[in-house]
Every structure is written in C-alpha cells, then in structure tokens.
N, C-alpha and C positions, 0 to 999 in steps of 0.2 A: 166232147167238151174238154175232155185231158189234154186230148193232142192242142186244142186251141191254146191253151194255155202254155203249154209246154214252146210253142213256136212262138207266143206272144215273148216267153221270156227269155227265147236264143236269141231275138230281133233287138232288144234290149240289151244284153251282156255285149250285142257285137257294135251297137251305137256307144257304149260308154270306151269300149275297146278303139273304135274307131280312132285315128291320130289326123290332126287340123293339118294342114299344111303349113310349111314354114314361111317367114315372111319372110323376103329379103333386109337385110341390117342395113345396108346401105342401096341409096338408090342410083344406079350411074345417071350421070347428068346425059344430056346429047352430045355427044360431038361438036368441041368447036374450029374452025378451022384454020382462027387466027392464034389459038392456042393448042398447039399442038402435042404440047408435054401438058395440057393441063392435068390431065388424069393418071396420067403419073405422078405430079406431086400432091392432088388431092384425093386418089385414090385408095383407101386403107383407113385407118382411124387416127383420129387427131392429137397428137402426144407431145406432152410438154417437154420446153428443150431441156429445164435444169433437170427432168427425170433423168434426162440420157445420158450429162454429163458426167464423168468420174469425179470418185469426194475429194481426189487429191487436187482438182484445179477447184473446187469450191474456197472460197477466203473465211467460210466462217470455220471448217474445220483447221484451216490452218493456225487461226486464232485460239479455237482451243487447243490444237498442239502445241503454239505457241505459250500459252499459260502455264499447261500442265508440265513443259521445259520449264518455267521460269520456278513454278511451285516446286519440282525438284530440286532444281537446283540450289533457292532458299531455303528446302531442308537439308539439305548435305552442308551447304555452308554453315546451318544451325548448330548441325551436330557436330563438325571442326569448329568452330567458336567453342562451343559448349565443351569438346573435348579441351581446348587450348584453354578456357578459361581454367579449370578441373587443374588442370598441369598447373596455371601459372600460381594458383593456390598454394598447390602441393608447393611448386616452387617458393612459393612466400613467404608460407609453414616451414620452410627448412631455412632459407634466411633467415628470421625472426629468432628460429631457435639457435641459429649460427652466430648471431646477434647478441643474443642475452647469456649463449655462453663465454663471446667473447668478453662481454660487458665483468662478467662473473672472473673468468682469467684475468683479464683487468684487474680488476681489484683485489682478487688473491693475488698477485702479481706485486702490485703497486704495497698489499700488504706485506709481501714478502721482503722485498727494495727497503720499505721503510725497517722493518726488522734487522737487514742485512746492516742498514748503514746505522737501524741505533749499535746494533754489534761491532761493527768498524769502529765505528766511533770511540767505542765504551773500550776494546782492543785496542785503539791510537791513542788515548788516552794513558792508557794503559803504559803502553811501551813506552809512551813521552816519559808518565813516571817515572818506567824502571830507569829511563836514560836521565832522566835529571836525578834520583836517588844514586844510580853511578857516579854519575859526574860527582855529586856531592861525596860522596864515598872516596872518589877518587881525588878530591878536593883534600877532604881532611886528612885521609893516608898522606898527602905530597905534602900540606900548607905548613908553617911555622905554627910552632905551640910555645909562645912566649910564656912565662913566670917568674913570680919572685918568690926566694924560700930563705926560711935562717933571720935570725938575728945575731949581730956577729958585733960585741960590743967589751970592752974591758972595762965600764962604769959600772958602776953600782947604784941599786934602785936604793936610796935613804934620804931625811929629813937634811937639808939644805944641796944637797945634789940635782946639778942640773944635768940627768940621763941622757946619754946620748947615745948611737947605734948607725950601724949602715945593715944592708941586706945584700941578698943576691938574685941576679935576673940572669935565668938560661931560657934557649930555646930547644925546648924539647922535640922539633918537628922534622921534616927531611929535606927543608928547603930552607934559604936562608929568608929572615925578616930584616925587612929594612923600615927606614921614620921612627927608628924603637924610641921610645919616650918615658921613661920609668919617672915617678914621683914619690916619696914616702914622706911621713912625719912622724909624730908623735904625741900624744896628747890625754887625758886624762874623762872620762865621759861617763855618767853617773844614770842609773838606768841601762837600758838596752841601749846596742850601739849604734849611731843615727845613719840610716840610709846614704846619706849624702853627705859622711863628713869632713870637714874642714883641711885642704892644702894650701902652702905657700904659692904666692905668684909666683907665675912661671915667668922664666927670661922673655924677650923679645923673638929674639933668634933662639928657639929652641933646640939643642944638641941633638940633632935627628942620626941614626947611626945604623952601621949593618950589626945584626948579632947570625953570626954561623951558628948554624945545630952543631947541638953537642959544646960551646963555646959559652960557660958560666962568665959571668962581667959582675963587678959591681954596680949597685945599681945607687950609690951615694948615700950619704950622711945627711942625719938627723936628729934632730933635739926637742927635750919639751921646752925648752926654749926660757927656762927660769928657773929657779932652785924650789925643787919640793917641800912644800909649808908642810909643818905640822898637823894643820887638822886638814891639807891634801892625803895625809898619809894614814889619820885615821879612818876616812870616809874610805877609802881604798882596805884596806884592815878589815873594817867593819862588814863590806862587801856590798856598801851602798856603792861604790863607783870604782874604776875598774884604770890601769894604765894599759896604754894600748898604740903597736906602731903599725902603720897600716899604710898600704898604699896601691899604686896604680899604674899600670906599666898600659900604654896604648904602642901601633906598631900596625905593620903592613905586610901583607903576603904575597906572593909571586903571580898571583892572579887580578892581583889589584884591588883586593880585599879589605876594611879596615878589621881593626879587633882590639879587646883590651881584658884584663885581668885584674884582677881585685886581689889584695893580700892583705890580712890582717892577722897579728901577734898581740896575746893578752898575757901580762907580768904574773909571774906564780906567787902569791904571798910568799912570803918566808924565804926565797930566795933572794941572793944576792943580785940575778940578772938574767935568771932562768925565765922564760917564755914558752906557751903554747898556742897552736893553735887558733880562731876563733870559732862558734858556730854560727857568724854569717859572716859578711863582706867577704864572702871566700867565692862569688862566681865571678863569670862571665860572659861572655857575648854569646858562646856555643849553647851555654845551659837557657837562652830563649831564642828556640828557632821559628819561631811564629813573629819574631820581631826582623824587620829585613836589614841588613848589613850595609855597613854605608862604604862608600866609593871613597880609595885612598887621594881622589881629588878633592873631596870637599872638603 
C-alpha cells in the first residue's frame, strides 16, 4: 500500500516537472516565387523606424536644443545687462556727486570772486583816494595863497574925521596867482558883524593882475566915506557898534582854480588908529572843502 503511494507521488512530481514544448514566435509563410526577397524583409519582428533613428536627426530634439541655446543665452545677456546696469549706477552716483560738488565749487567760487572784487573795489577806491588826497596835497603845497594883512593909515579915528586907510595883499604860495582882484572898505556896524557885508561897485573892466609869491602889493585905499558924527562915536565907545575895514581879495591859481579870502580889521577904542584883528570874516574858500571850487572860467 506504501509503495503504491509512494510511486503514485514520483508520477506526480515528474508531470508538474515535465516542460510543454515551445511554440514557434513566428510562423514562416510558404515560399513565394514571385517574391523572392520576401522573407528576408519580413522575416524577424516588426520595428518602428523612428525607434532606429538617432536623436540627433530627430527635429523635436533639436527644438529643445534650440531653446535651451536661446534660454542661455537670455540669461547671460540678463546678467551683462544687470552687470552694465549696476555699473551705469555706480556711474551716475559719481556723476551726481561730481555734479553737486561742482555746483558747491561754484558757488564757493562765485563767493569768493564776489569778495575778491568787493576787496578790489574797496582797494581801488582806496588808492583813487590816496591819489586824489595827493594830488590835492600836491595842489595846495604848489597853488597860490593870496591875503590881505595891516592897516596902514596916517588918519585918525575922531568926531568929524572922515578915516581913511589902504592895506596889503601878498601871495604866500609857490606859484604865481593871476585875475587877483582885492576889494576893501570901511564902515561902521552895530551888533555882530554881517556875513555878507557891504562893497563899493566894482569898475567895469576890473584890474585883473599877476601877484608873484613872496611879492607884497598894495591892495588900495579906503574910506568911511563921511565925517564921524558924535553919537557915531558914542555907540562905538559904548561898544554897542564897532568900526571896521574889511575886505576881499578873489584870484586864480596855476591849475585853473578860483579862490578868495576874507580880511577883516576892528578900531581899538582909545587909539588914535590902532586895529586888530576880527573874530570872523577872517576865512576862506580852503576852510569849506565840502564846498566844490569853481572854474577860473566862470
């Protein structure tokens, strides 16, 4: 009964063991005899051509090679842009600040200029002064200094005398004056002595003359012009009013200058024909230089 068993299950192991035979894959056709290559071109398995082809004649890869060139290349261009941009920044940035310091030089610059030339300015100014304060320096050292001095008289100041006197006109300066024009008189004036007092008409043709420096002249004769009353002589006494010979010498200088000079002489009581001094009508045209000097033309 063992053994049956035992052989039933070698019969078994060598059925499962057993191998099916293989089928042919393909099956050849018969023979044709008007196709004679036919089983040479359809013999073997059937395979597609674009399998066989290489990828480099395929068009779609060359398309993505084509791309993936083009996507390079517009990032490299990106990054040269991006670089050049970056630069021209930088570039800009230094402009700008080449710009606003030139702006800045500028005007420290332009402040400078304006300072230099108030200084010039204020310097030429300057020096114009010293040169006109020269000149004028140089003016008054050289020009004539006409005057009249003295009372030079043999009358006597009393009660029915009619006083009379001449003076003297020299030019104290280093040049000669010409046009000299001397006036005096004589007169009587009660109060302070008036700015602007009283001369004889002058000629027509007036004796215009040279006077030399250093060359004293007379400068003529004058009178009070009447005989001294009594209560003329009191009010004079008393020192309400005062006798007085005064006068005016005009005249021209080497530069074409005019000029004129004041003289005035006040009678000493108690003297016979002693005179001093006055304390005014004693200036002249130097003593106001803020006043401008007139032309020996006009």
């Amino acid at each position: 009964m063992d053994d049956r068993e035992e052989t039933d299950r070698e019969n078994q192991e060598r059925e499962n063991n057993a191998v099916e035979p293989l089928q042919p894959a393909v099956t050849r056709p018969a023979p044709n005899a008007q196709q004679p290559h036919r089983e040479n071109v359809h013999n073997g398995p059937t395979r597609n051509p674009e399998e066989t082809e290489p990828w480099f004649r395929k068009p779609d890869w060359w398309m993505v090679v084509l791309t993936a060139f083009t996507f390079a290349v517009g990032v490299v261009t990106l990054i040269v842009f991006y670089r050049q941009f970056g630069e021209m920044q930088t570039q800009t940035g230094i402009l700008h600040q080449q710009a606003e310091q030139a702006a800045k030089d500028s005007i420290e610059a332009s402040a400078k200029v304006e300072r230099q030339l108030g200084i010039s300015s204020k310097q030429a100014r300057s020096a114009q002064a010293a040169v006109l304060a020269m000149k004028d320096q140089t003016r008054l050292g050289q020009r004539a200094w006409v005057a009249m001095y003295n009372v030079n008289t043999k009358s006597t100041v009393a009660v029915g005398s009619d006083f009379h006197a001449s003076t003297i006109v020299e030019n104290f300066g280093h040049s000669p004056a010409n046009r000299v024009m001397p006036i005096i008189a004589i007169h009587i004036f009660c109060g302070d002595f008036p700015p602007n007092p009283p001369y004889p008409a002058l000629p027509v043709h007036r004796p215009y003359s040279y006077l030399m420096p250093s060359e004293p002249r007379d400068a003529g004769r004058a009178s009070l012009g009447h005989p001294m009353t009594e209560p003329e002589m009191q009010s004079i006494v008393s020192g309400k009013c005062s006798l007085y010979m005064h006068g005016e010498v005009r005249y021209c200088d080497i530069f074409g200058e005019s000029h004129y000079r004041h003289f005035c002489a006040e009678w000493v009581v108690g003297t016979q024909n002693g005179f001093q001094g006055c304390n005014a009508y004693a200036d002249g045209d130097e003593d106001y230089p803020h006043t401008p000097t007139k032309s020996c033309k006009e």
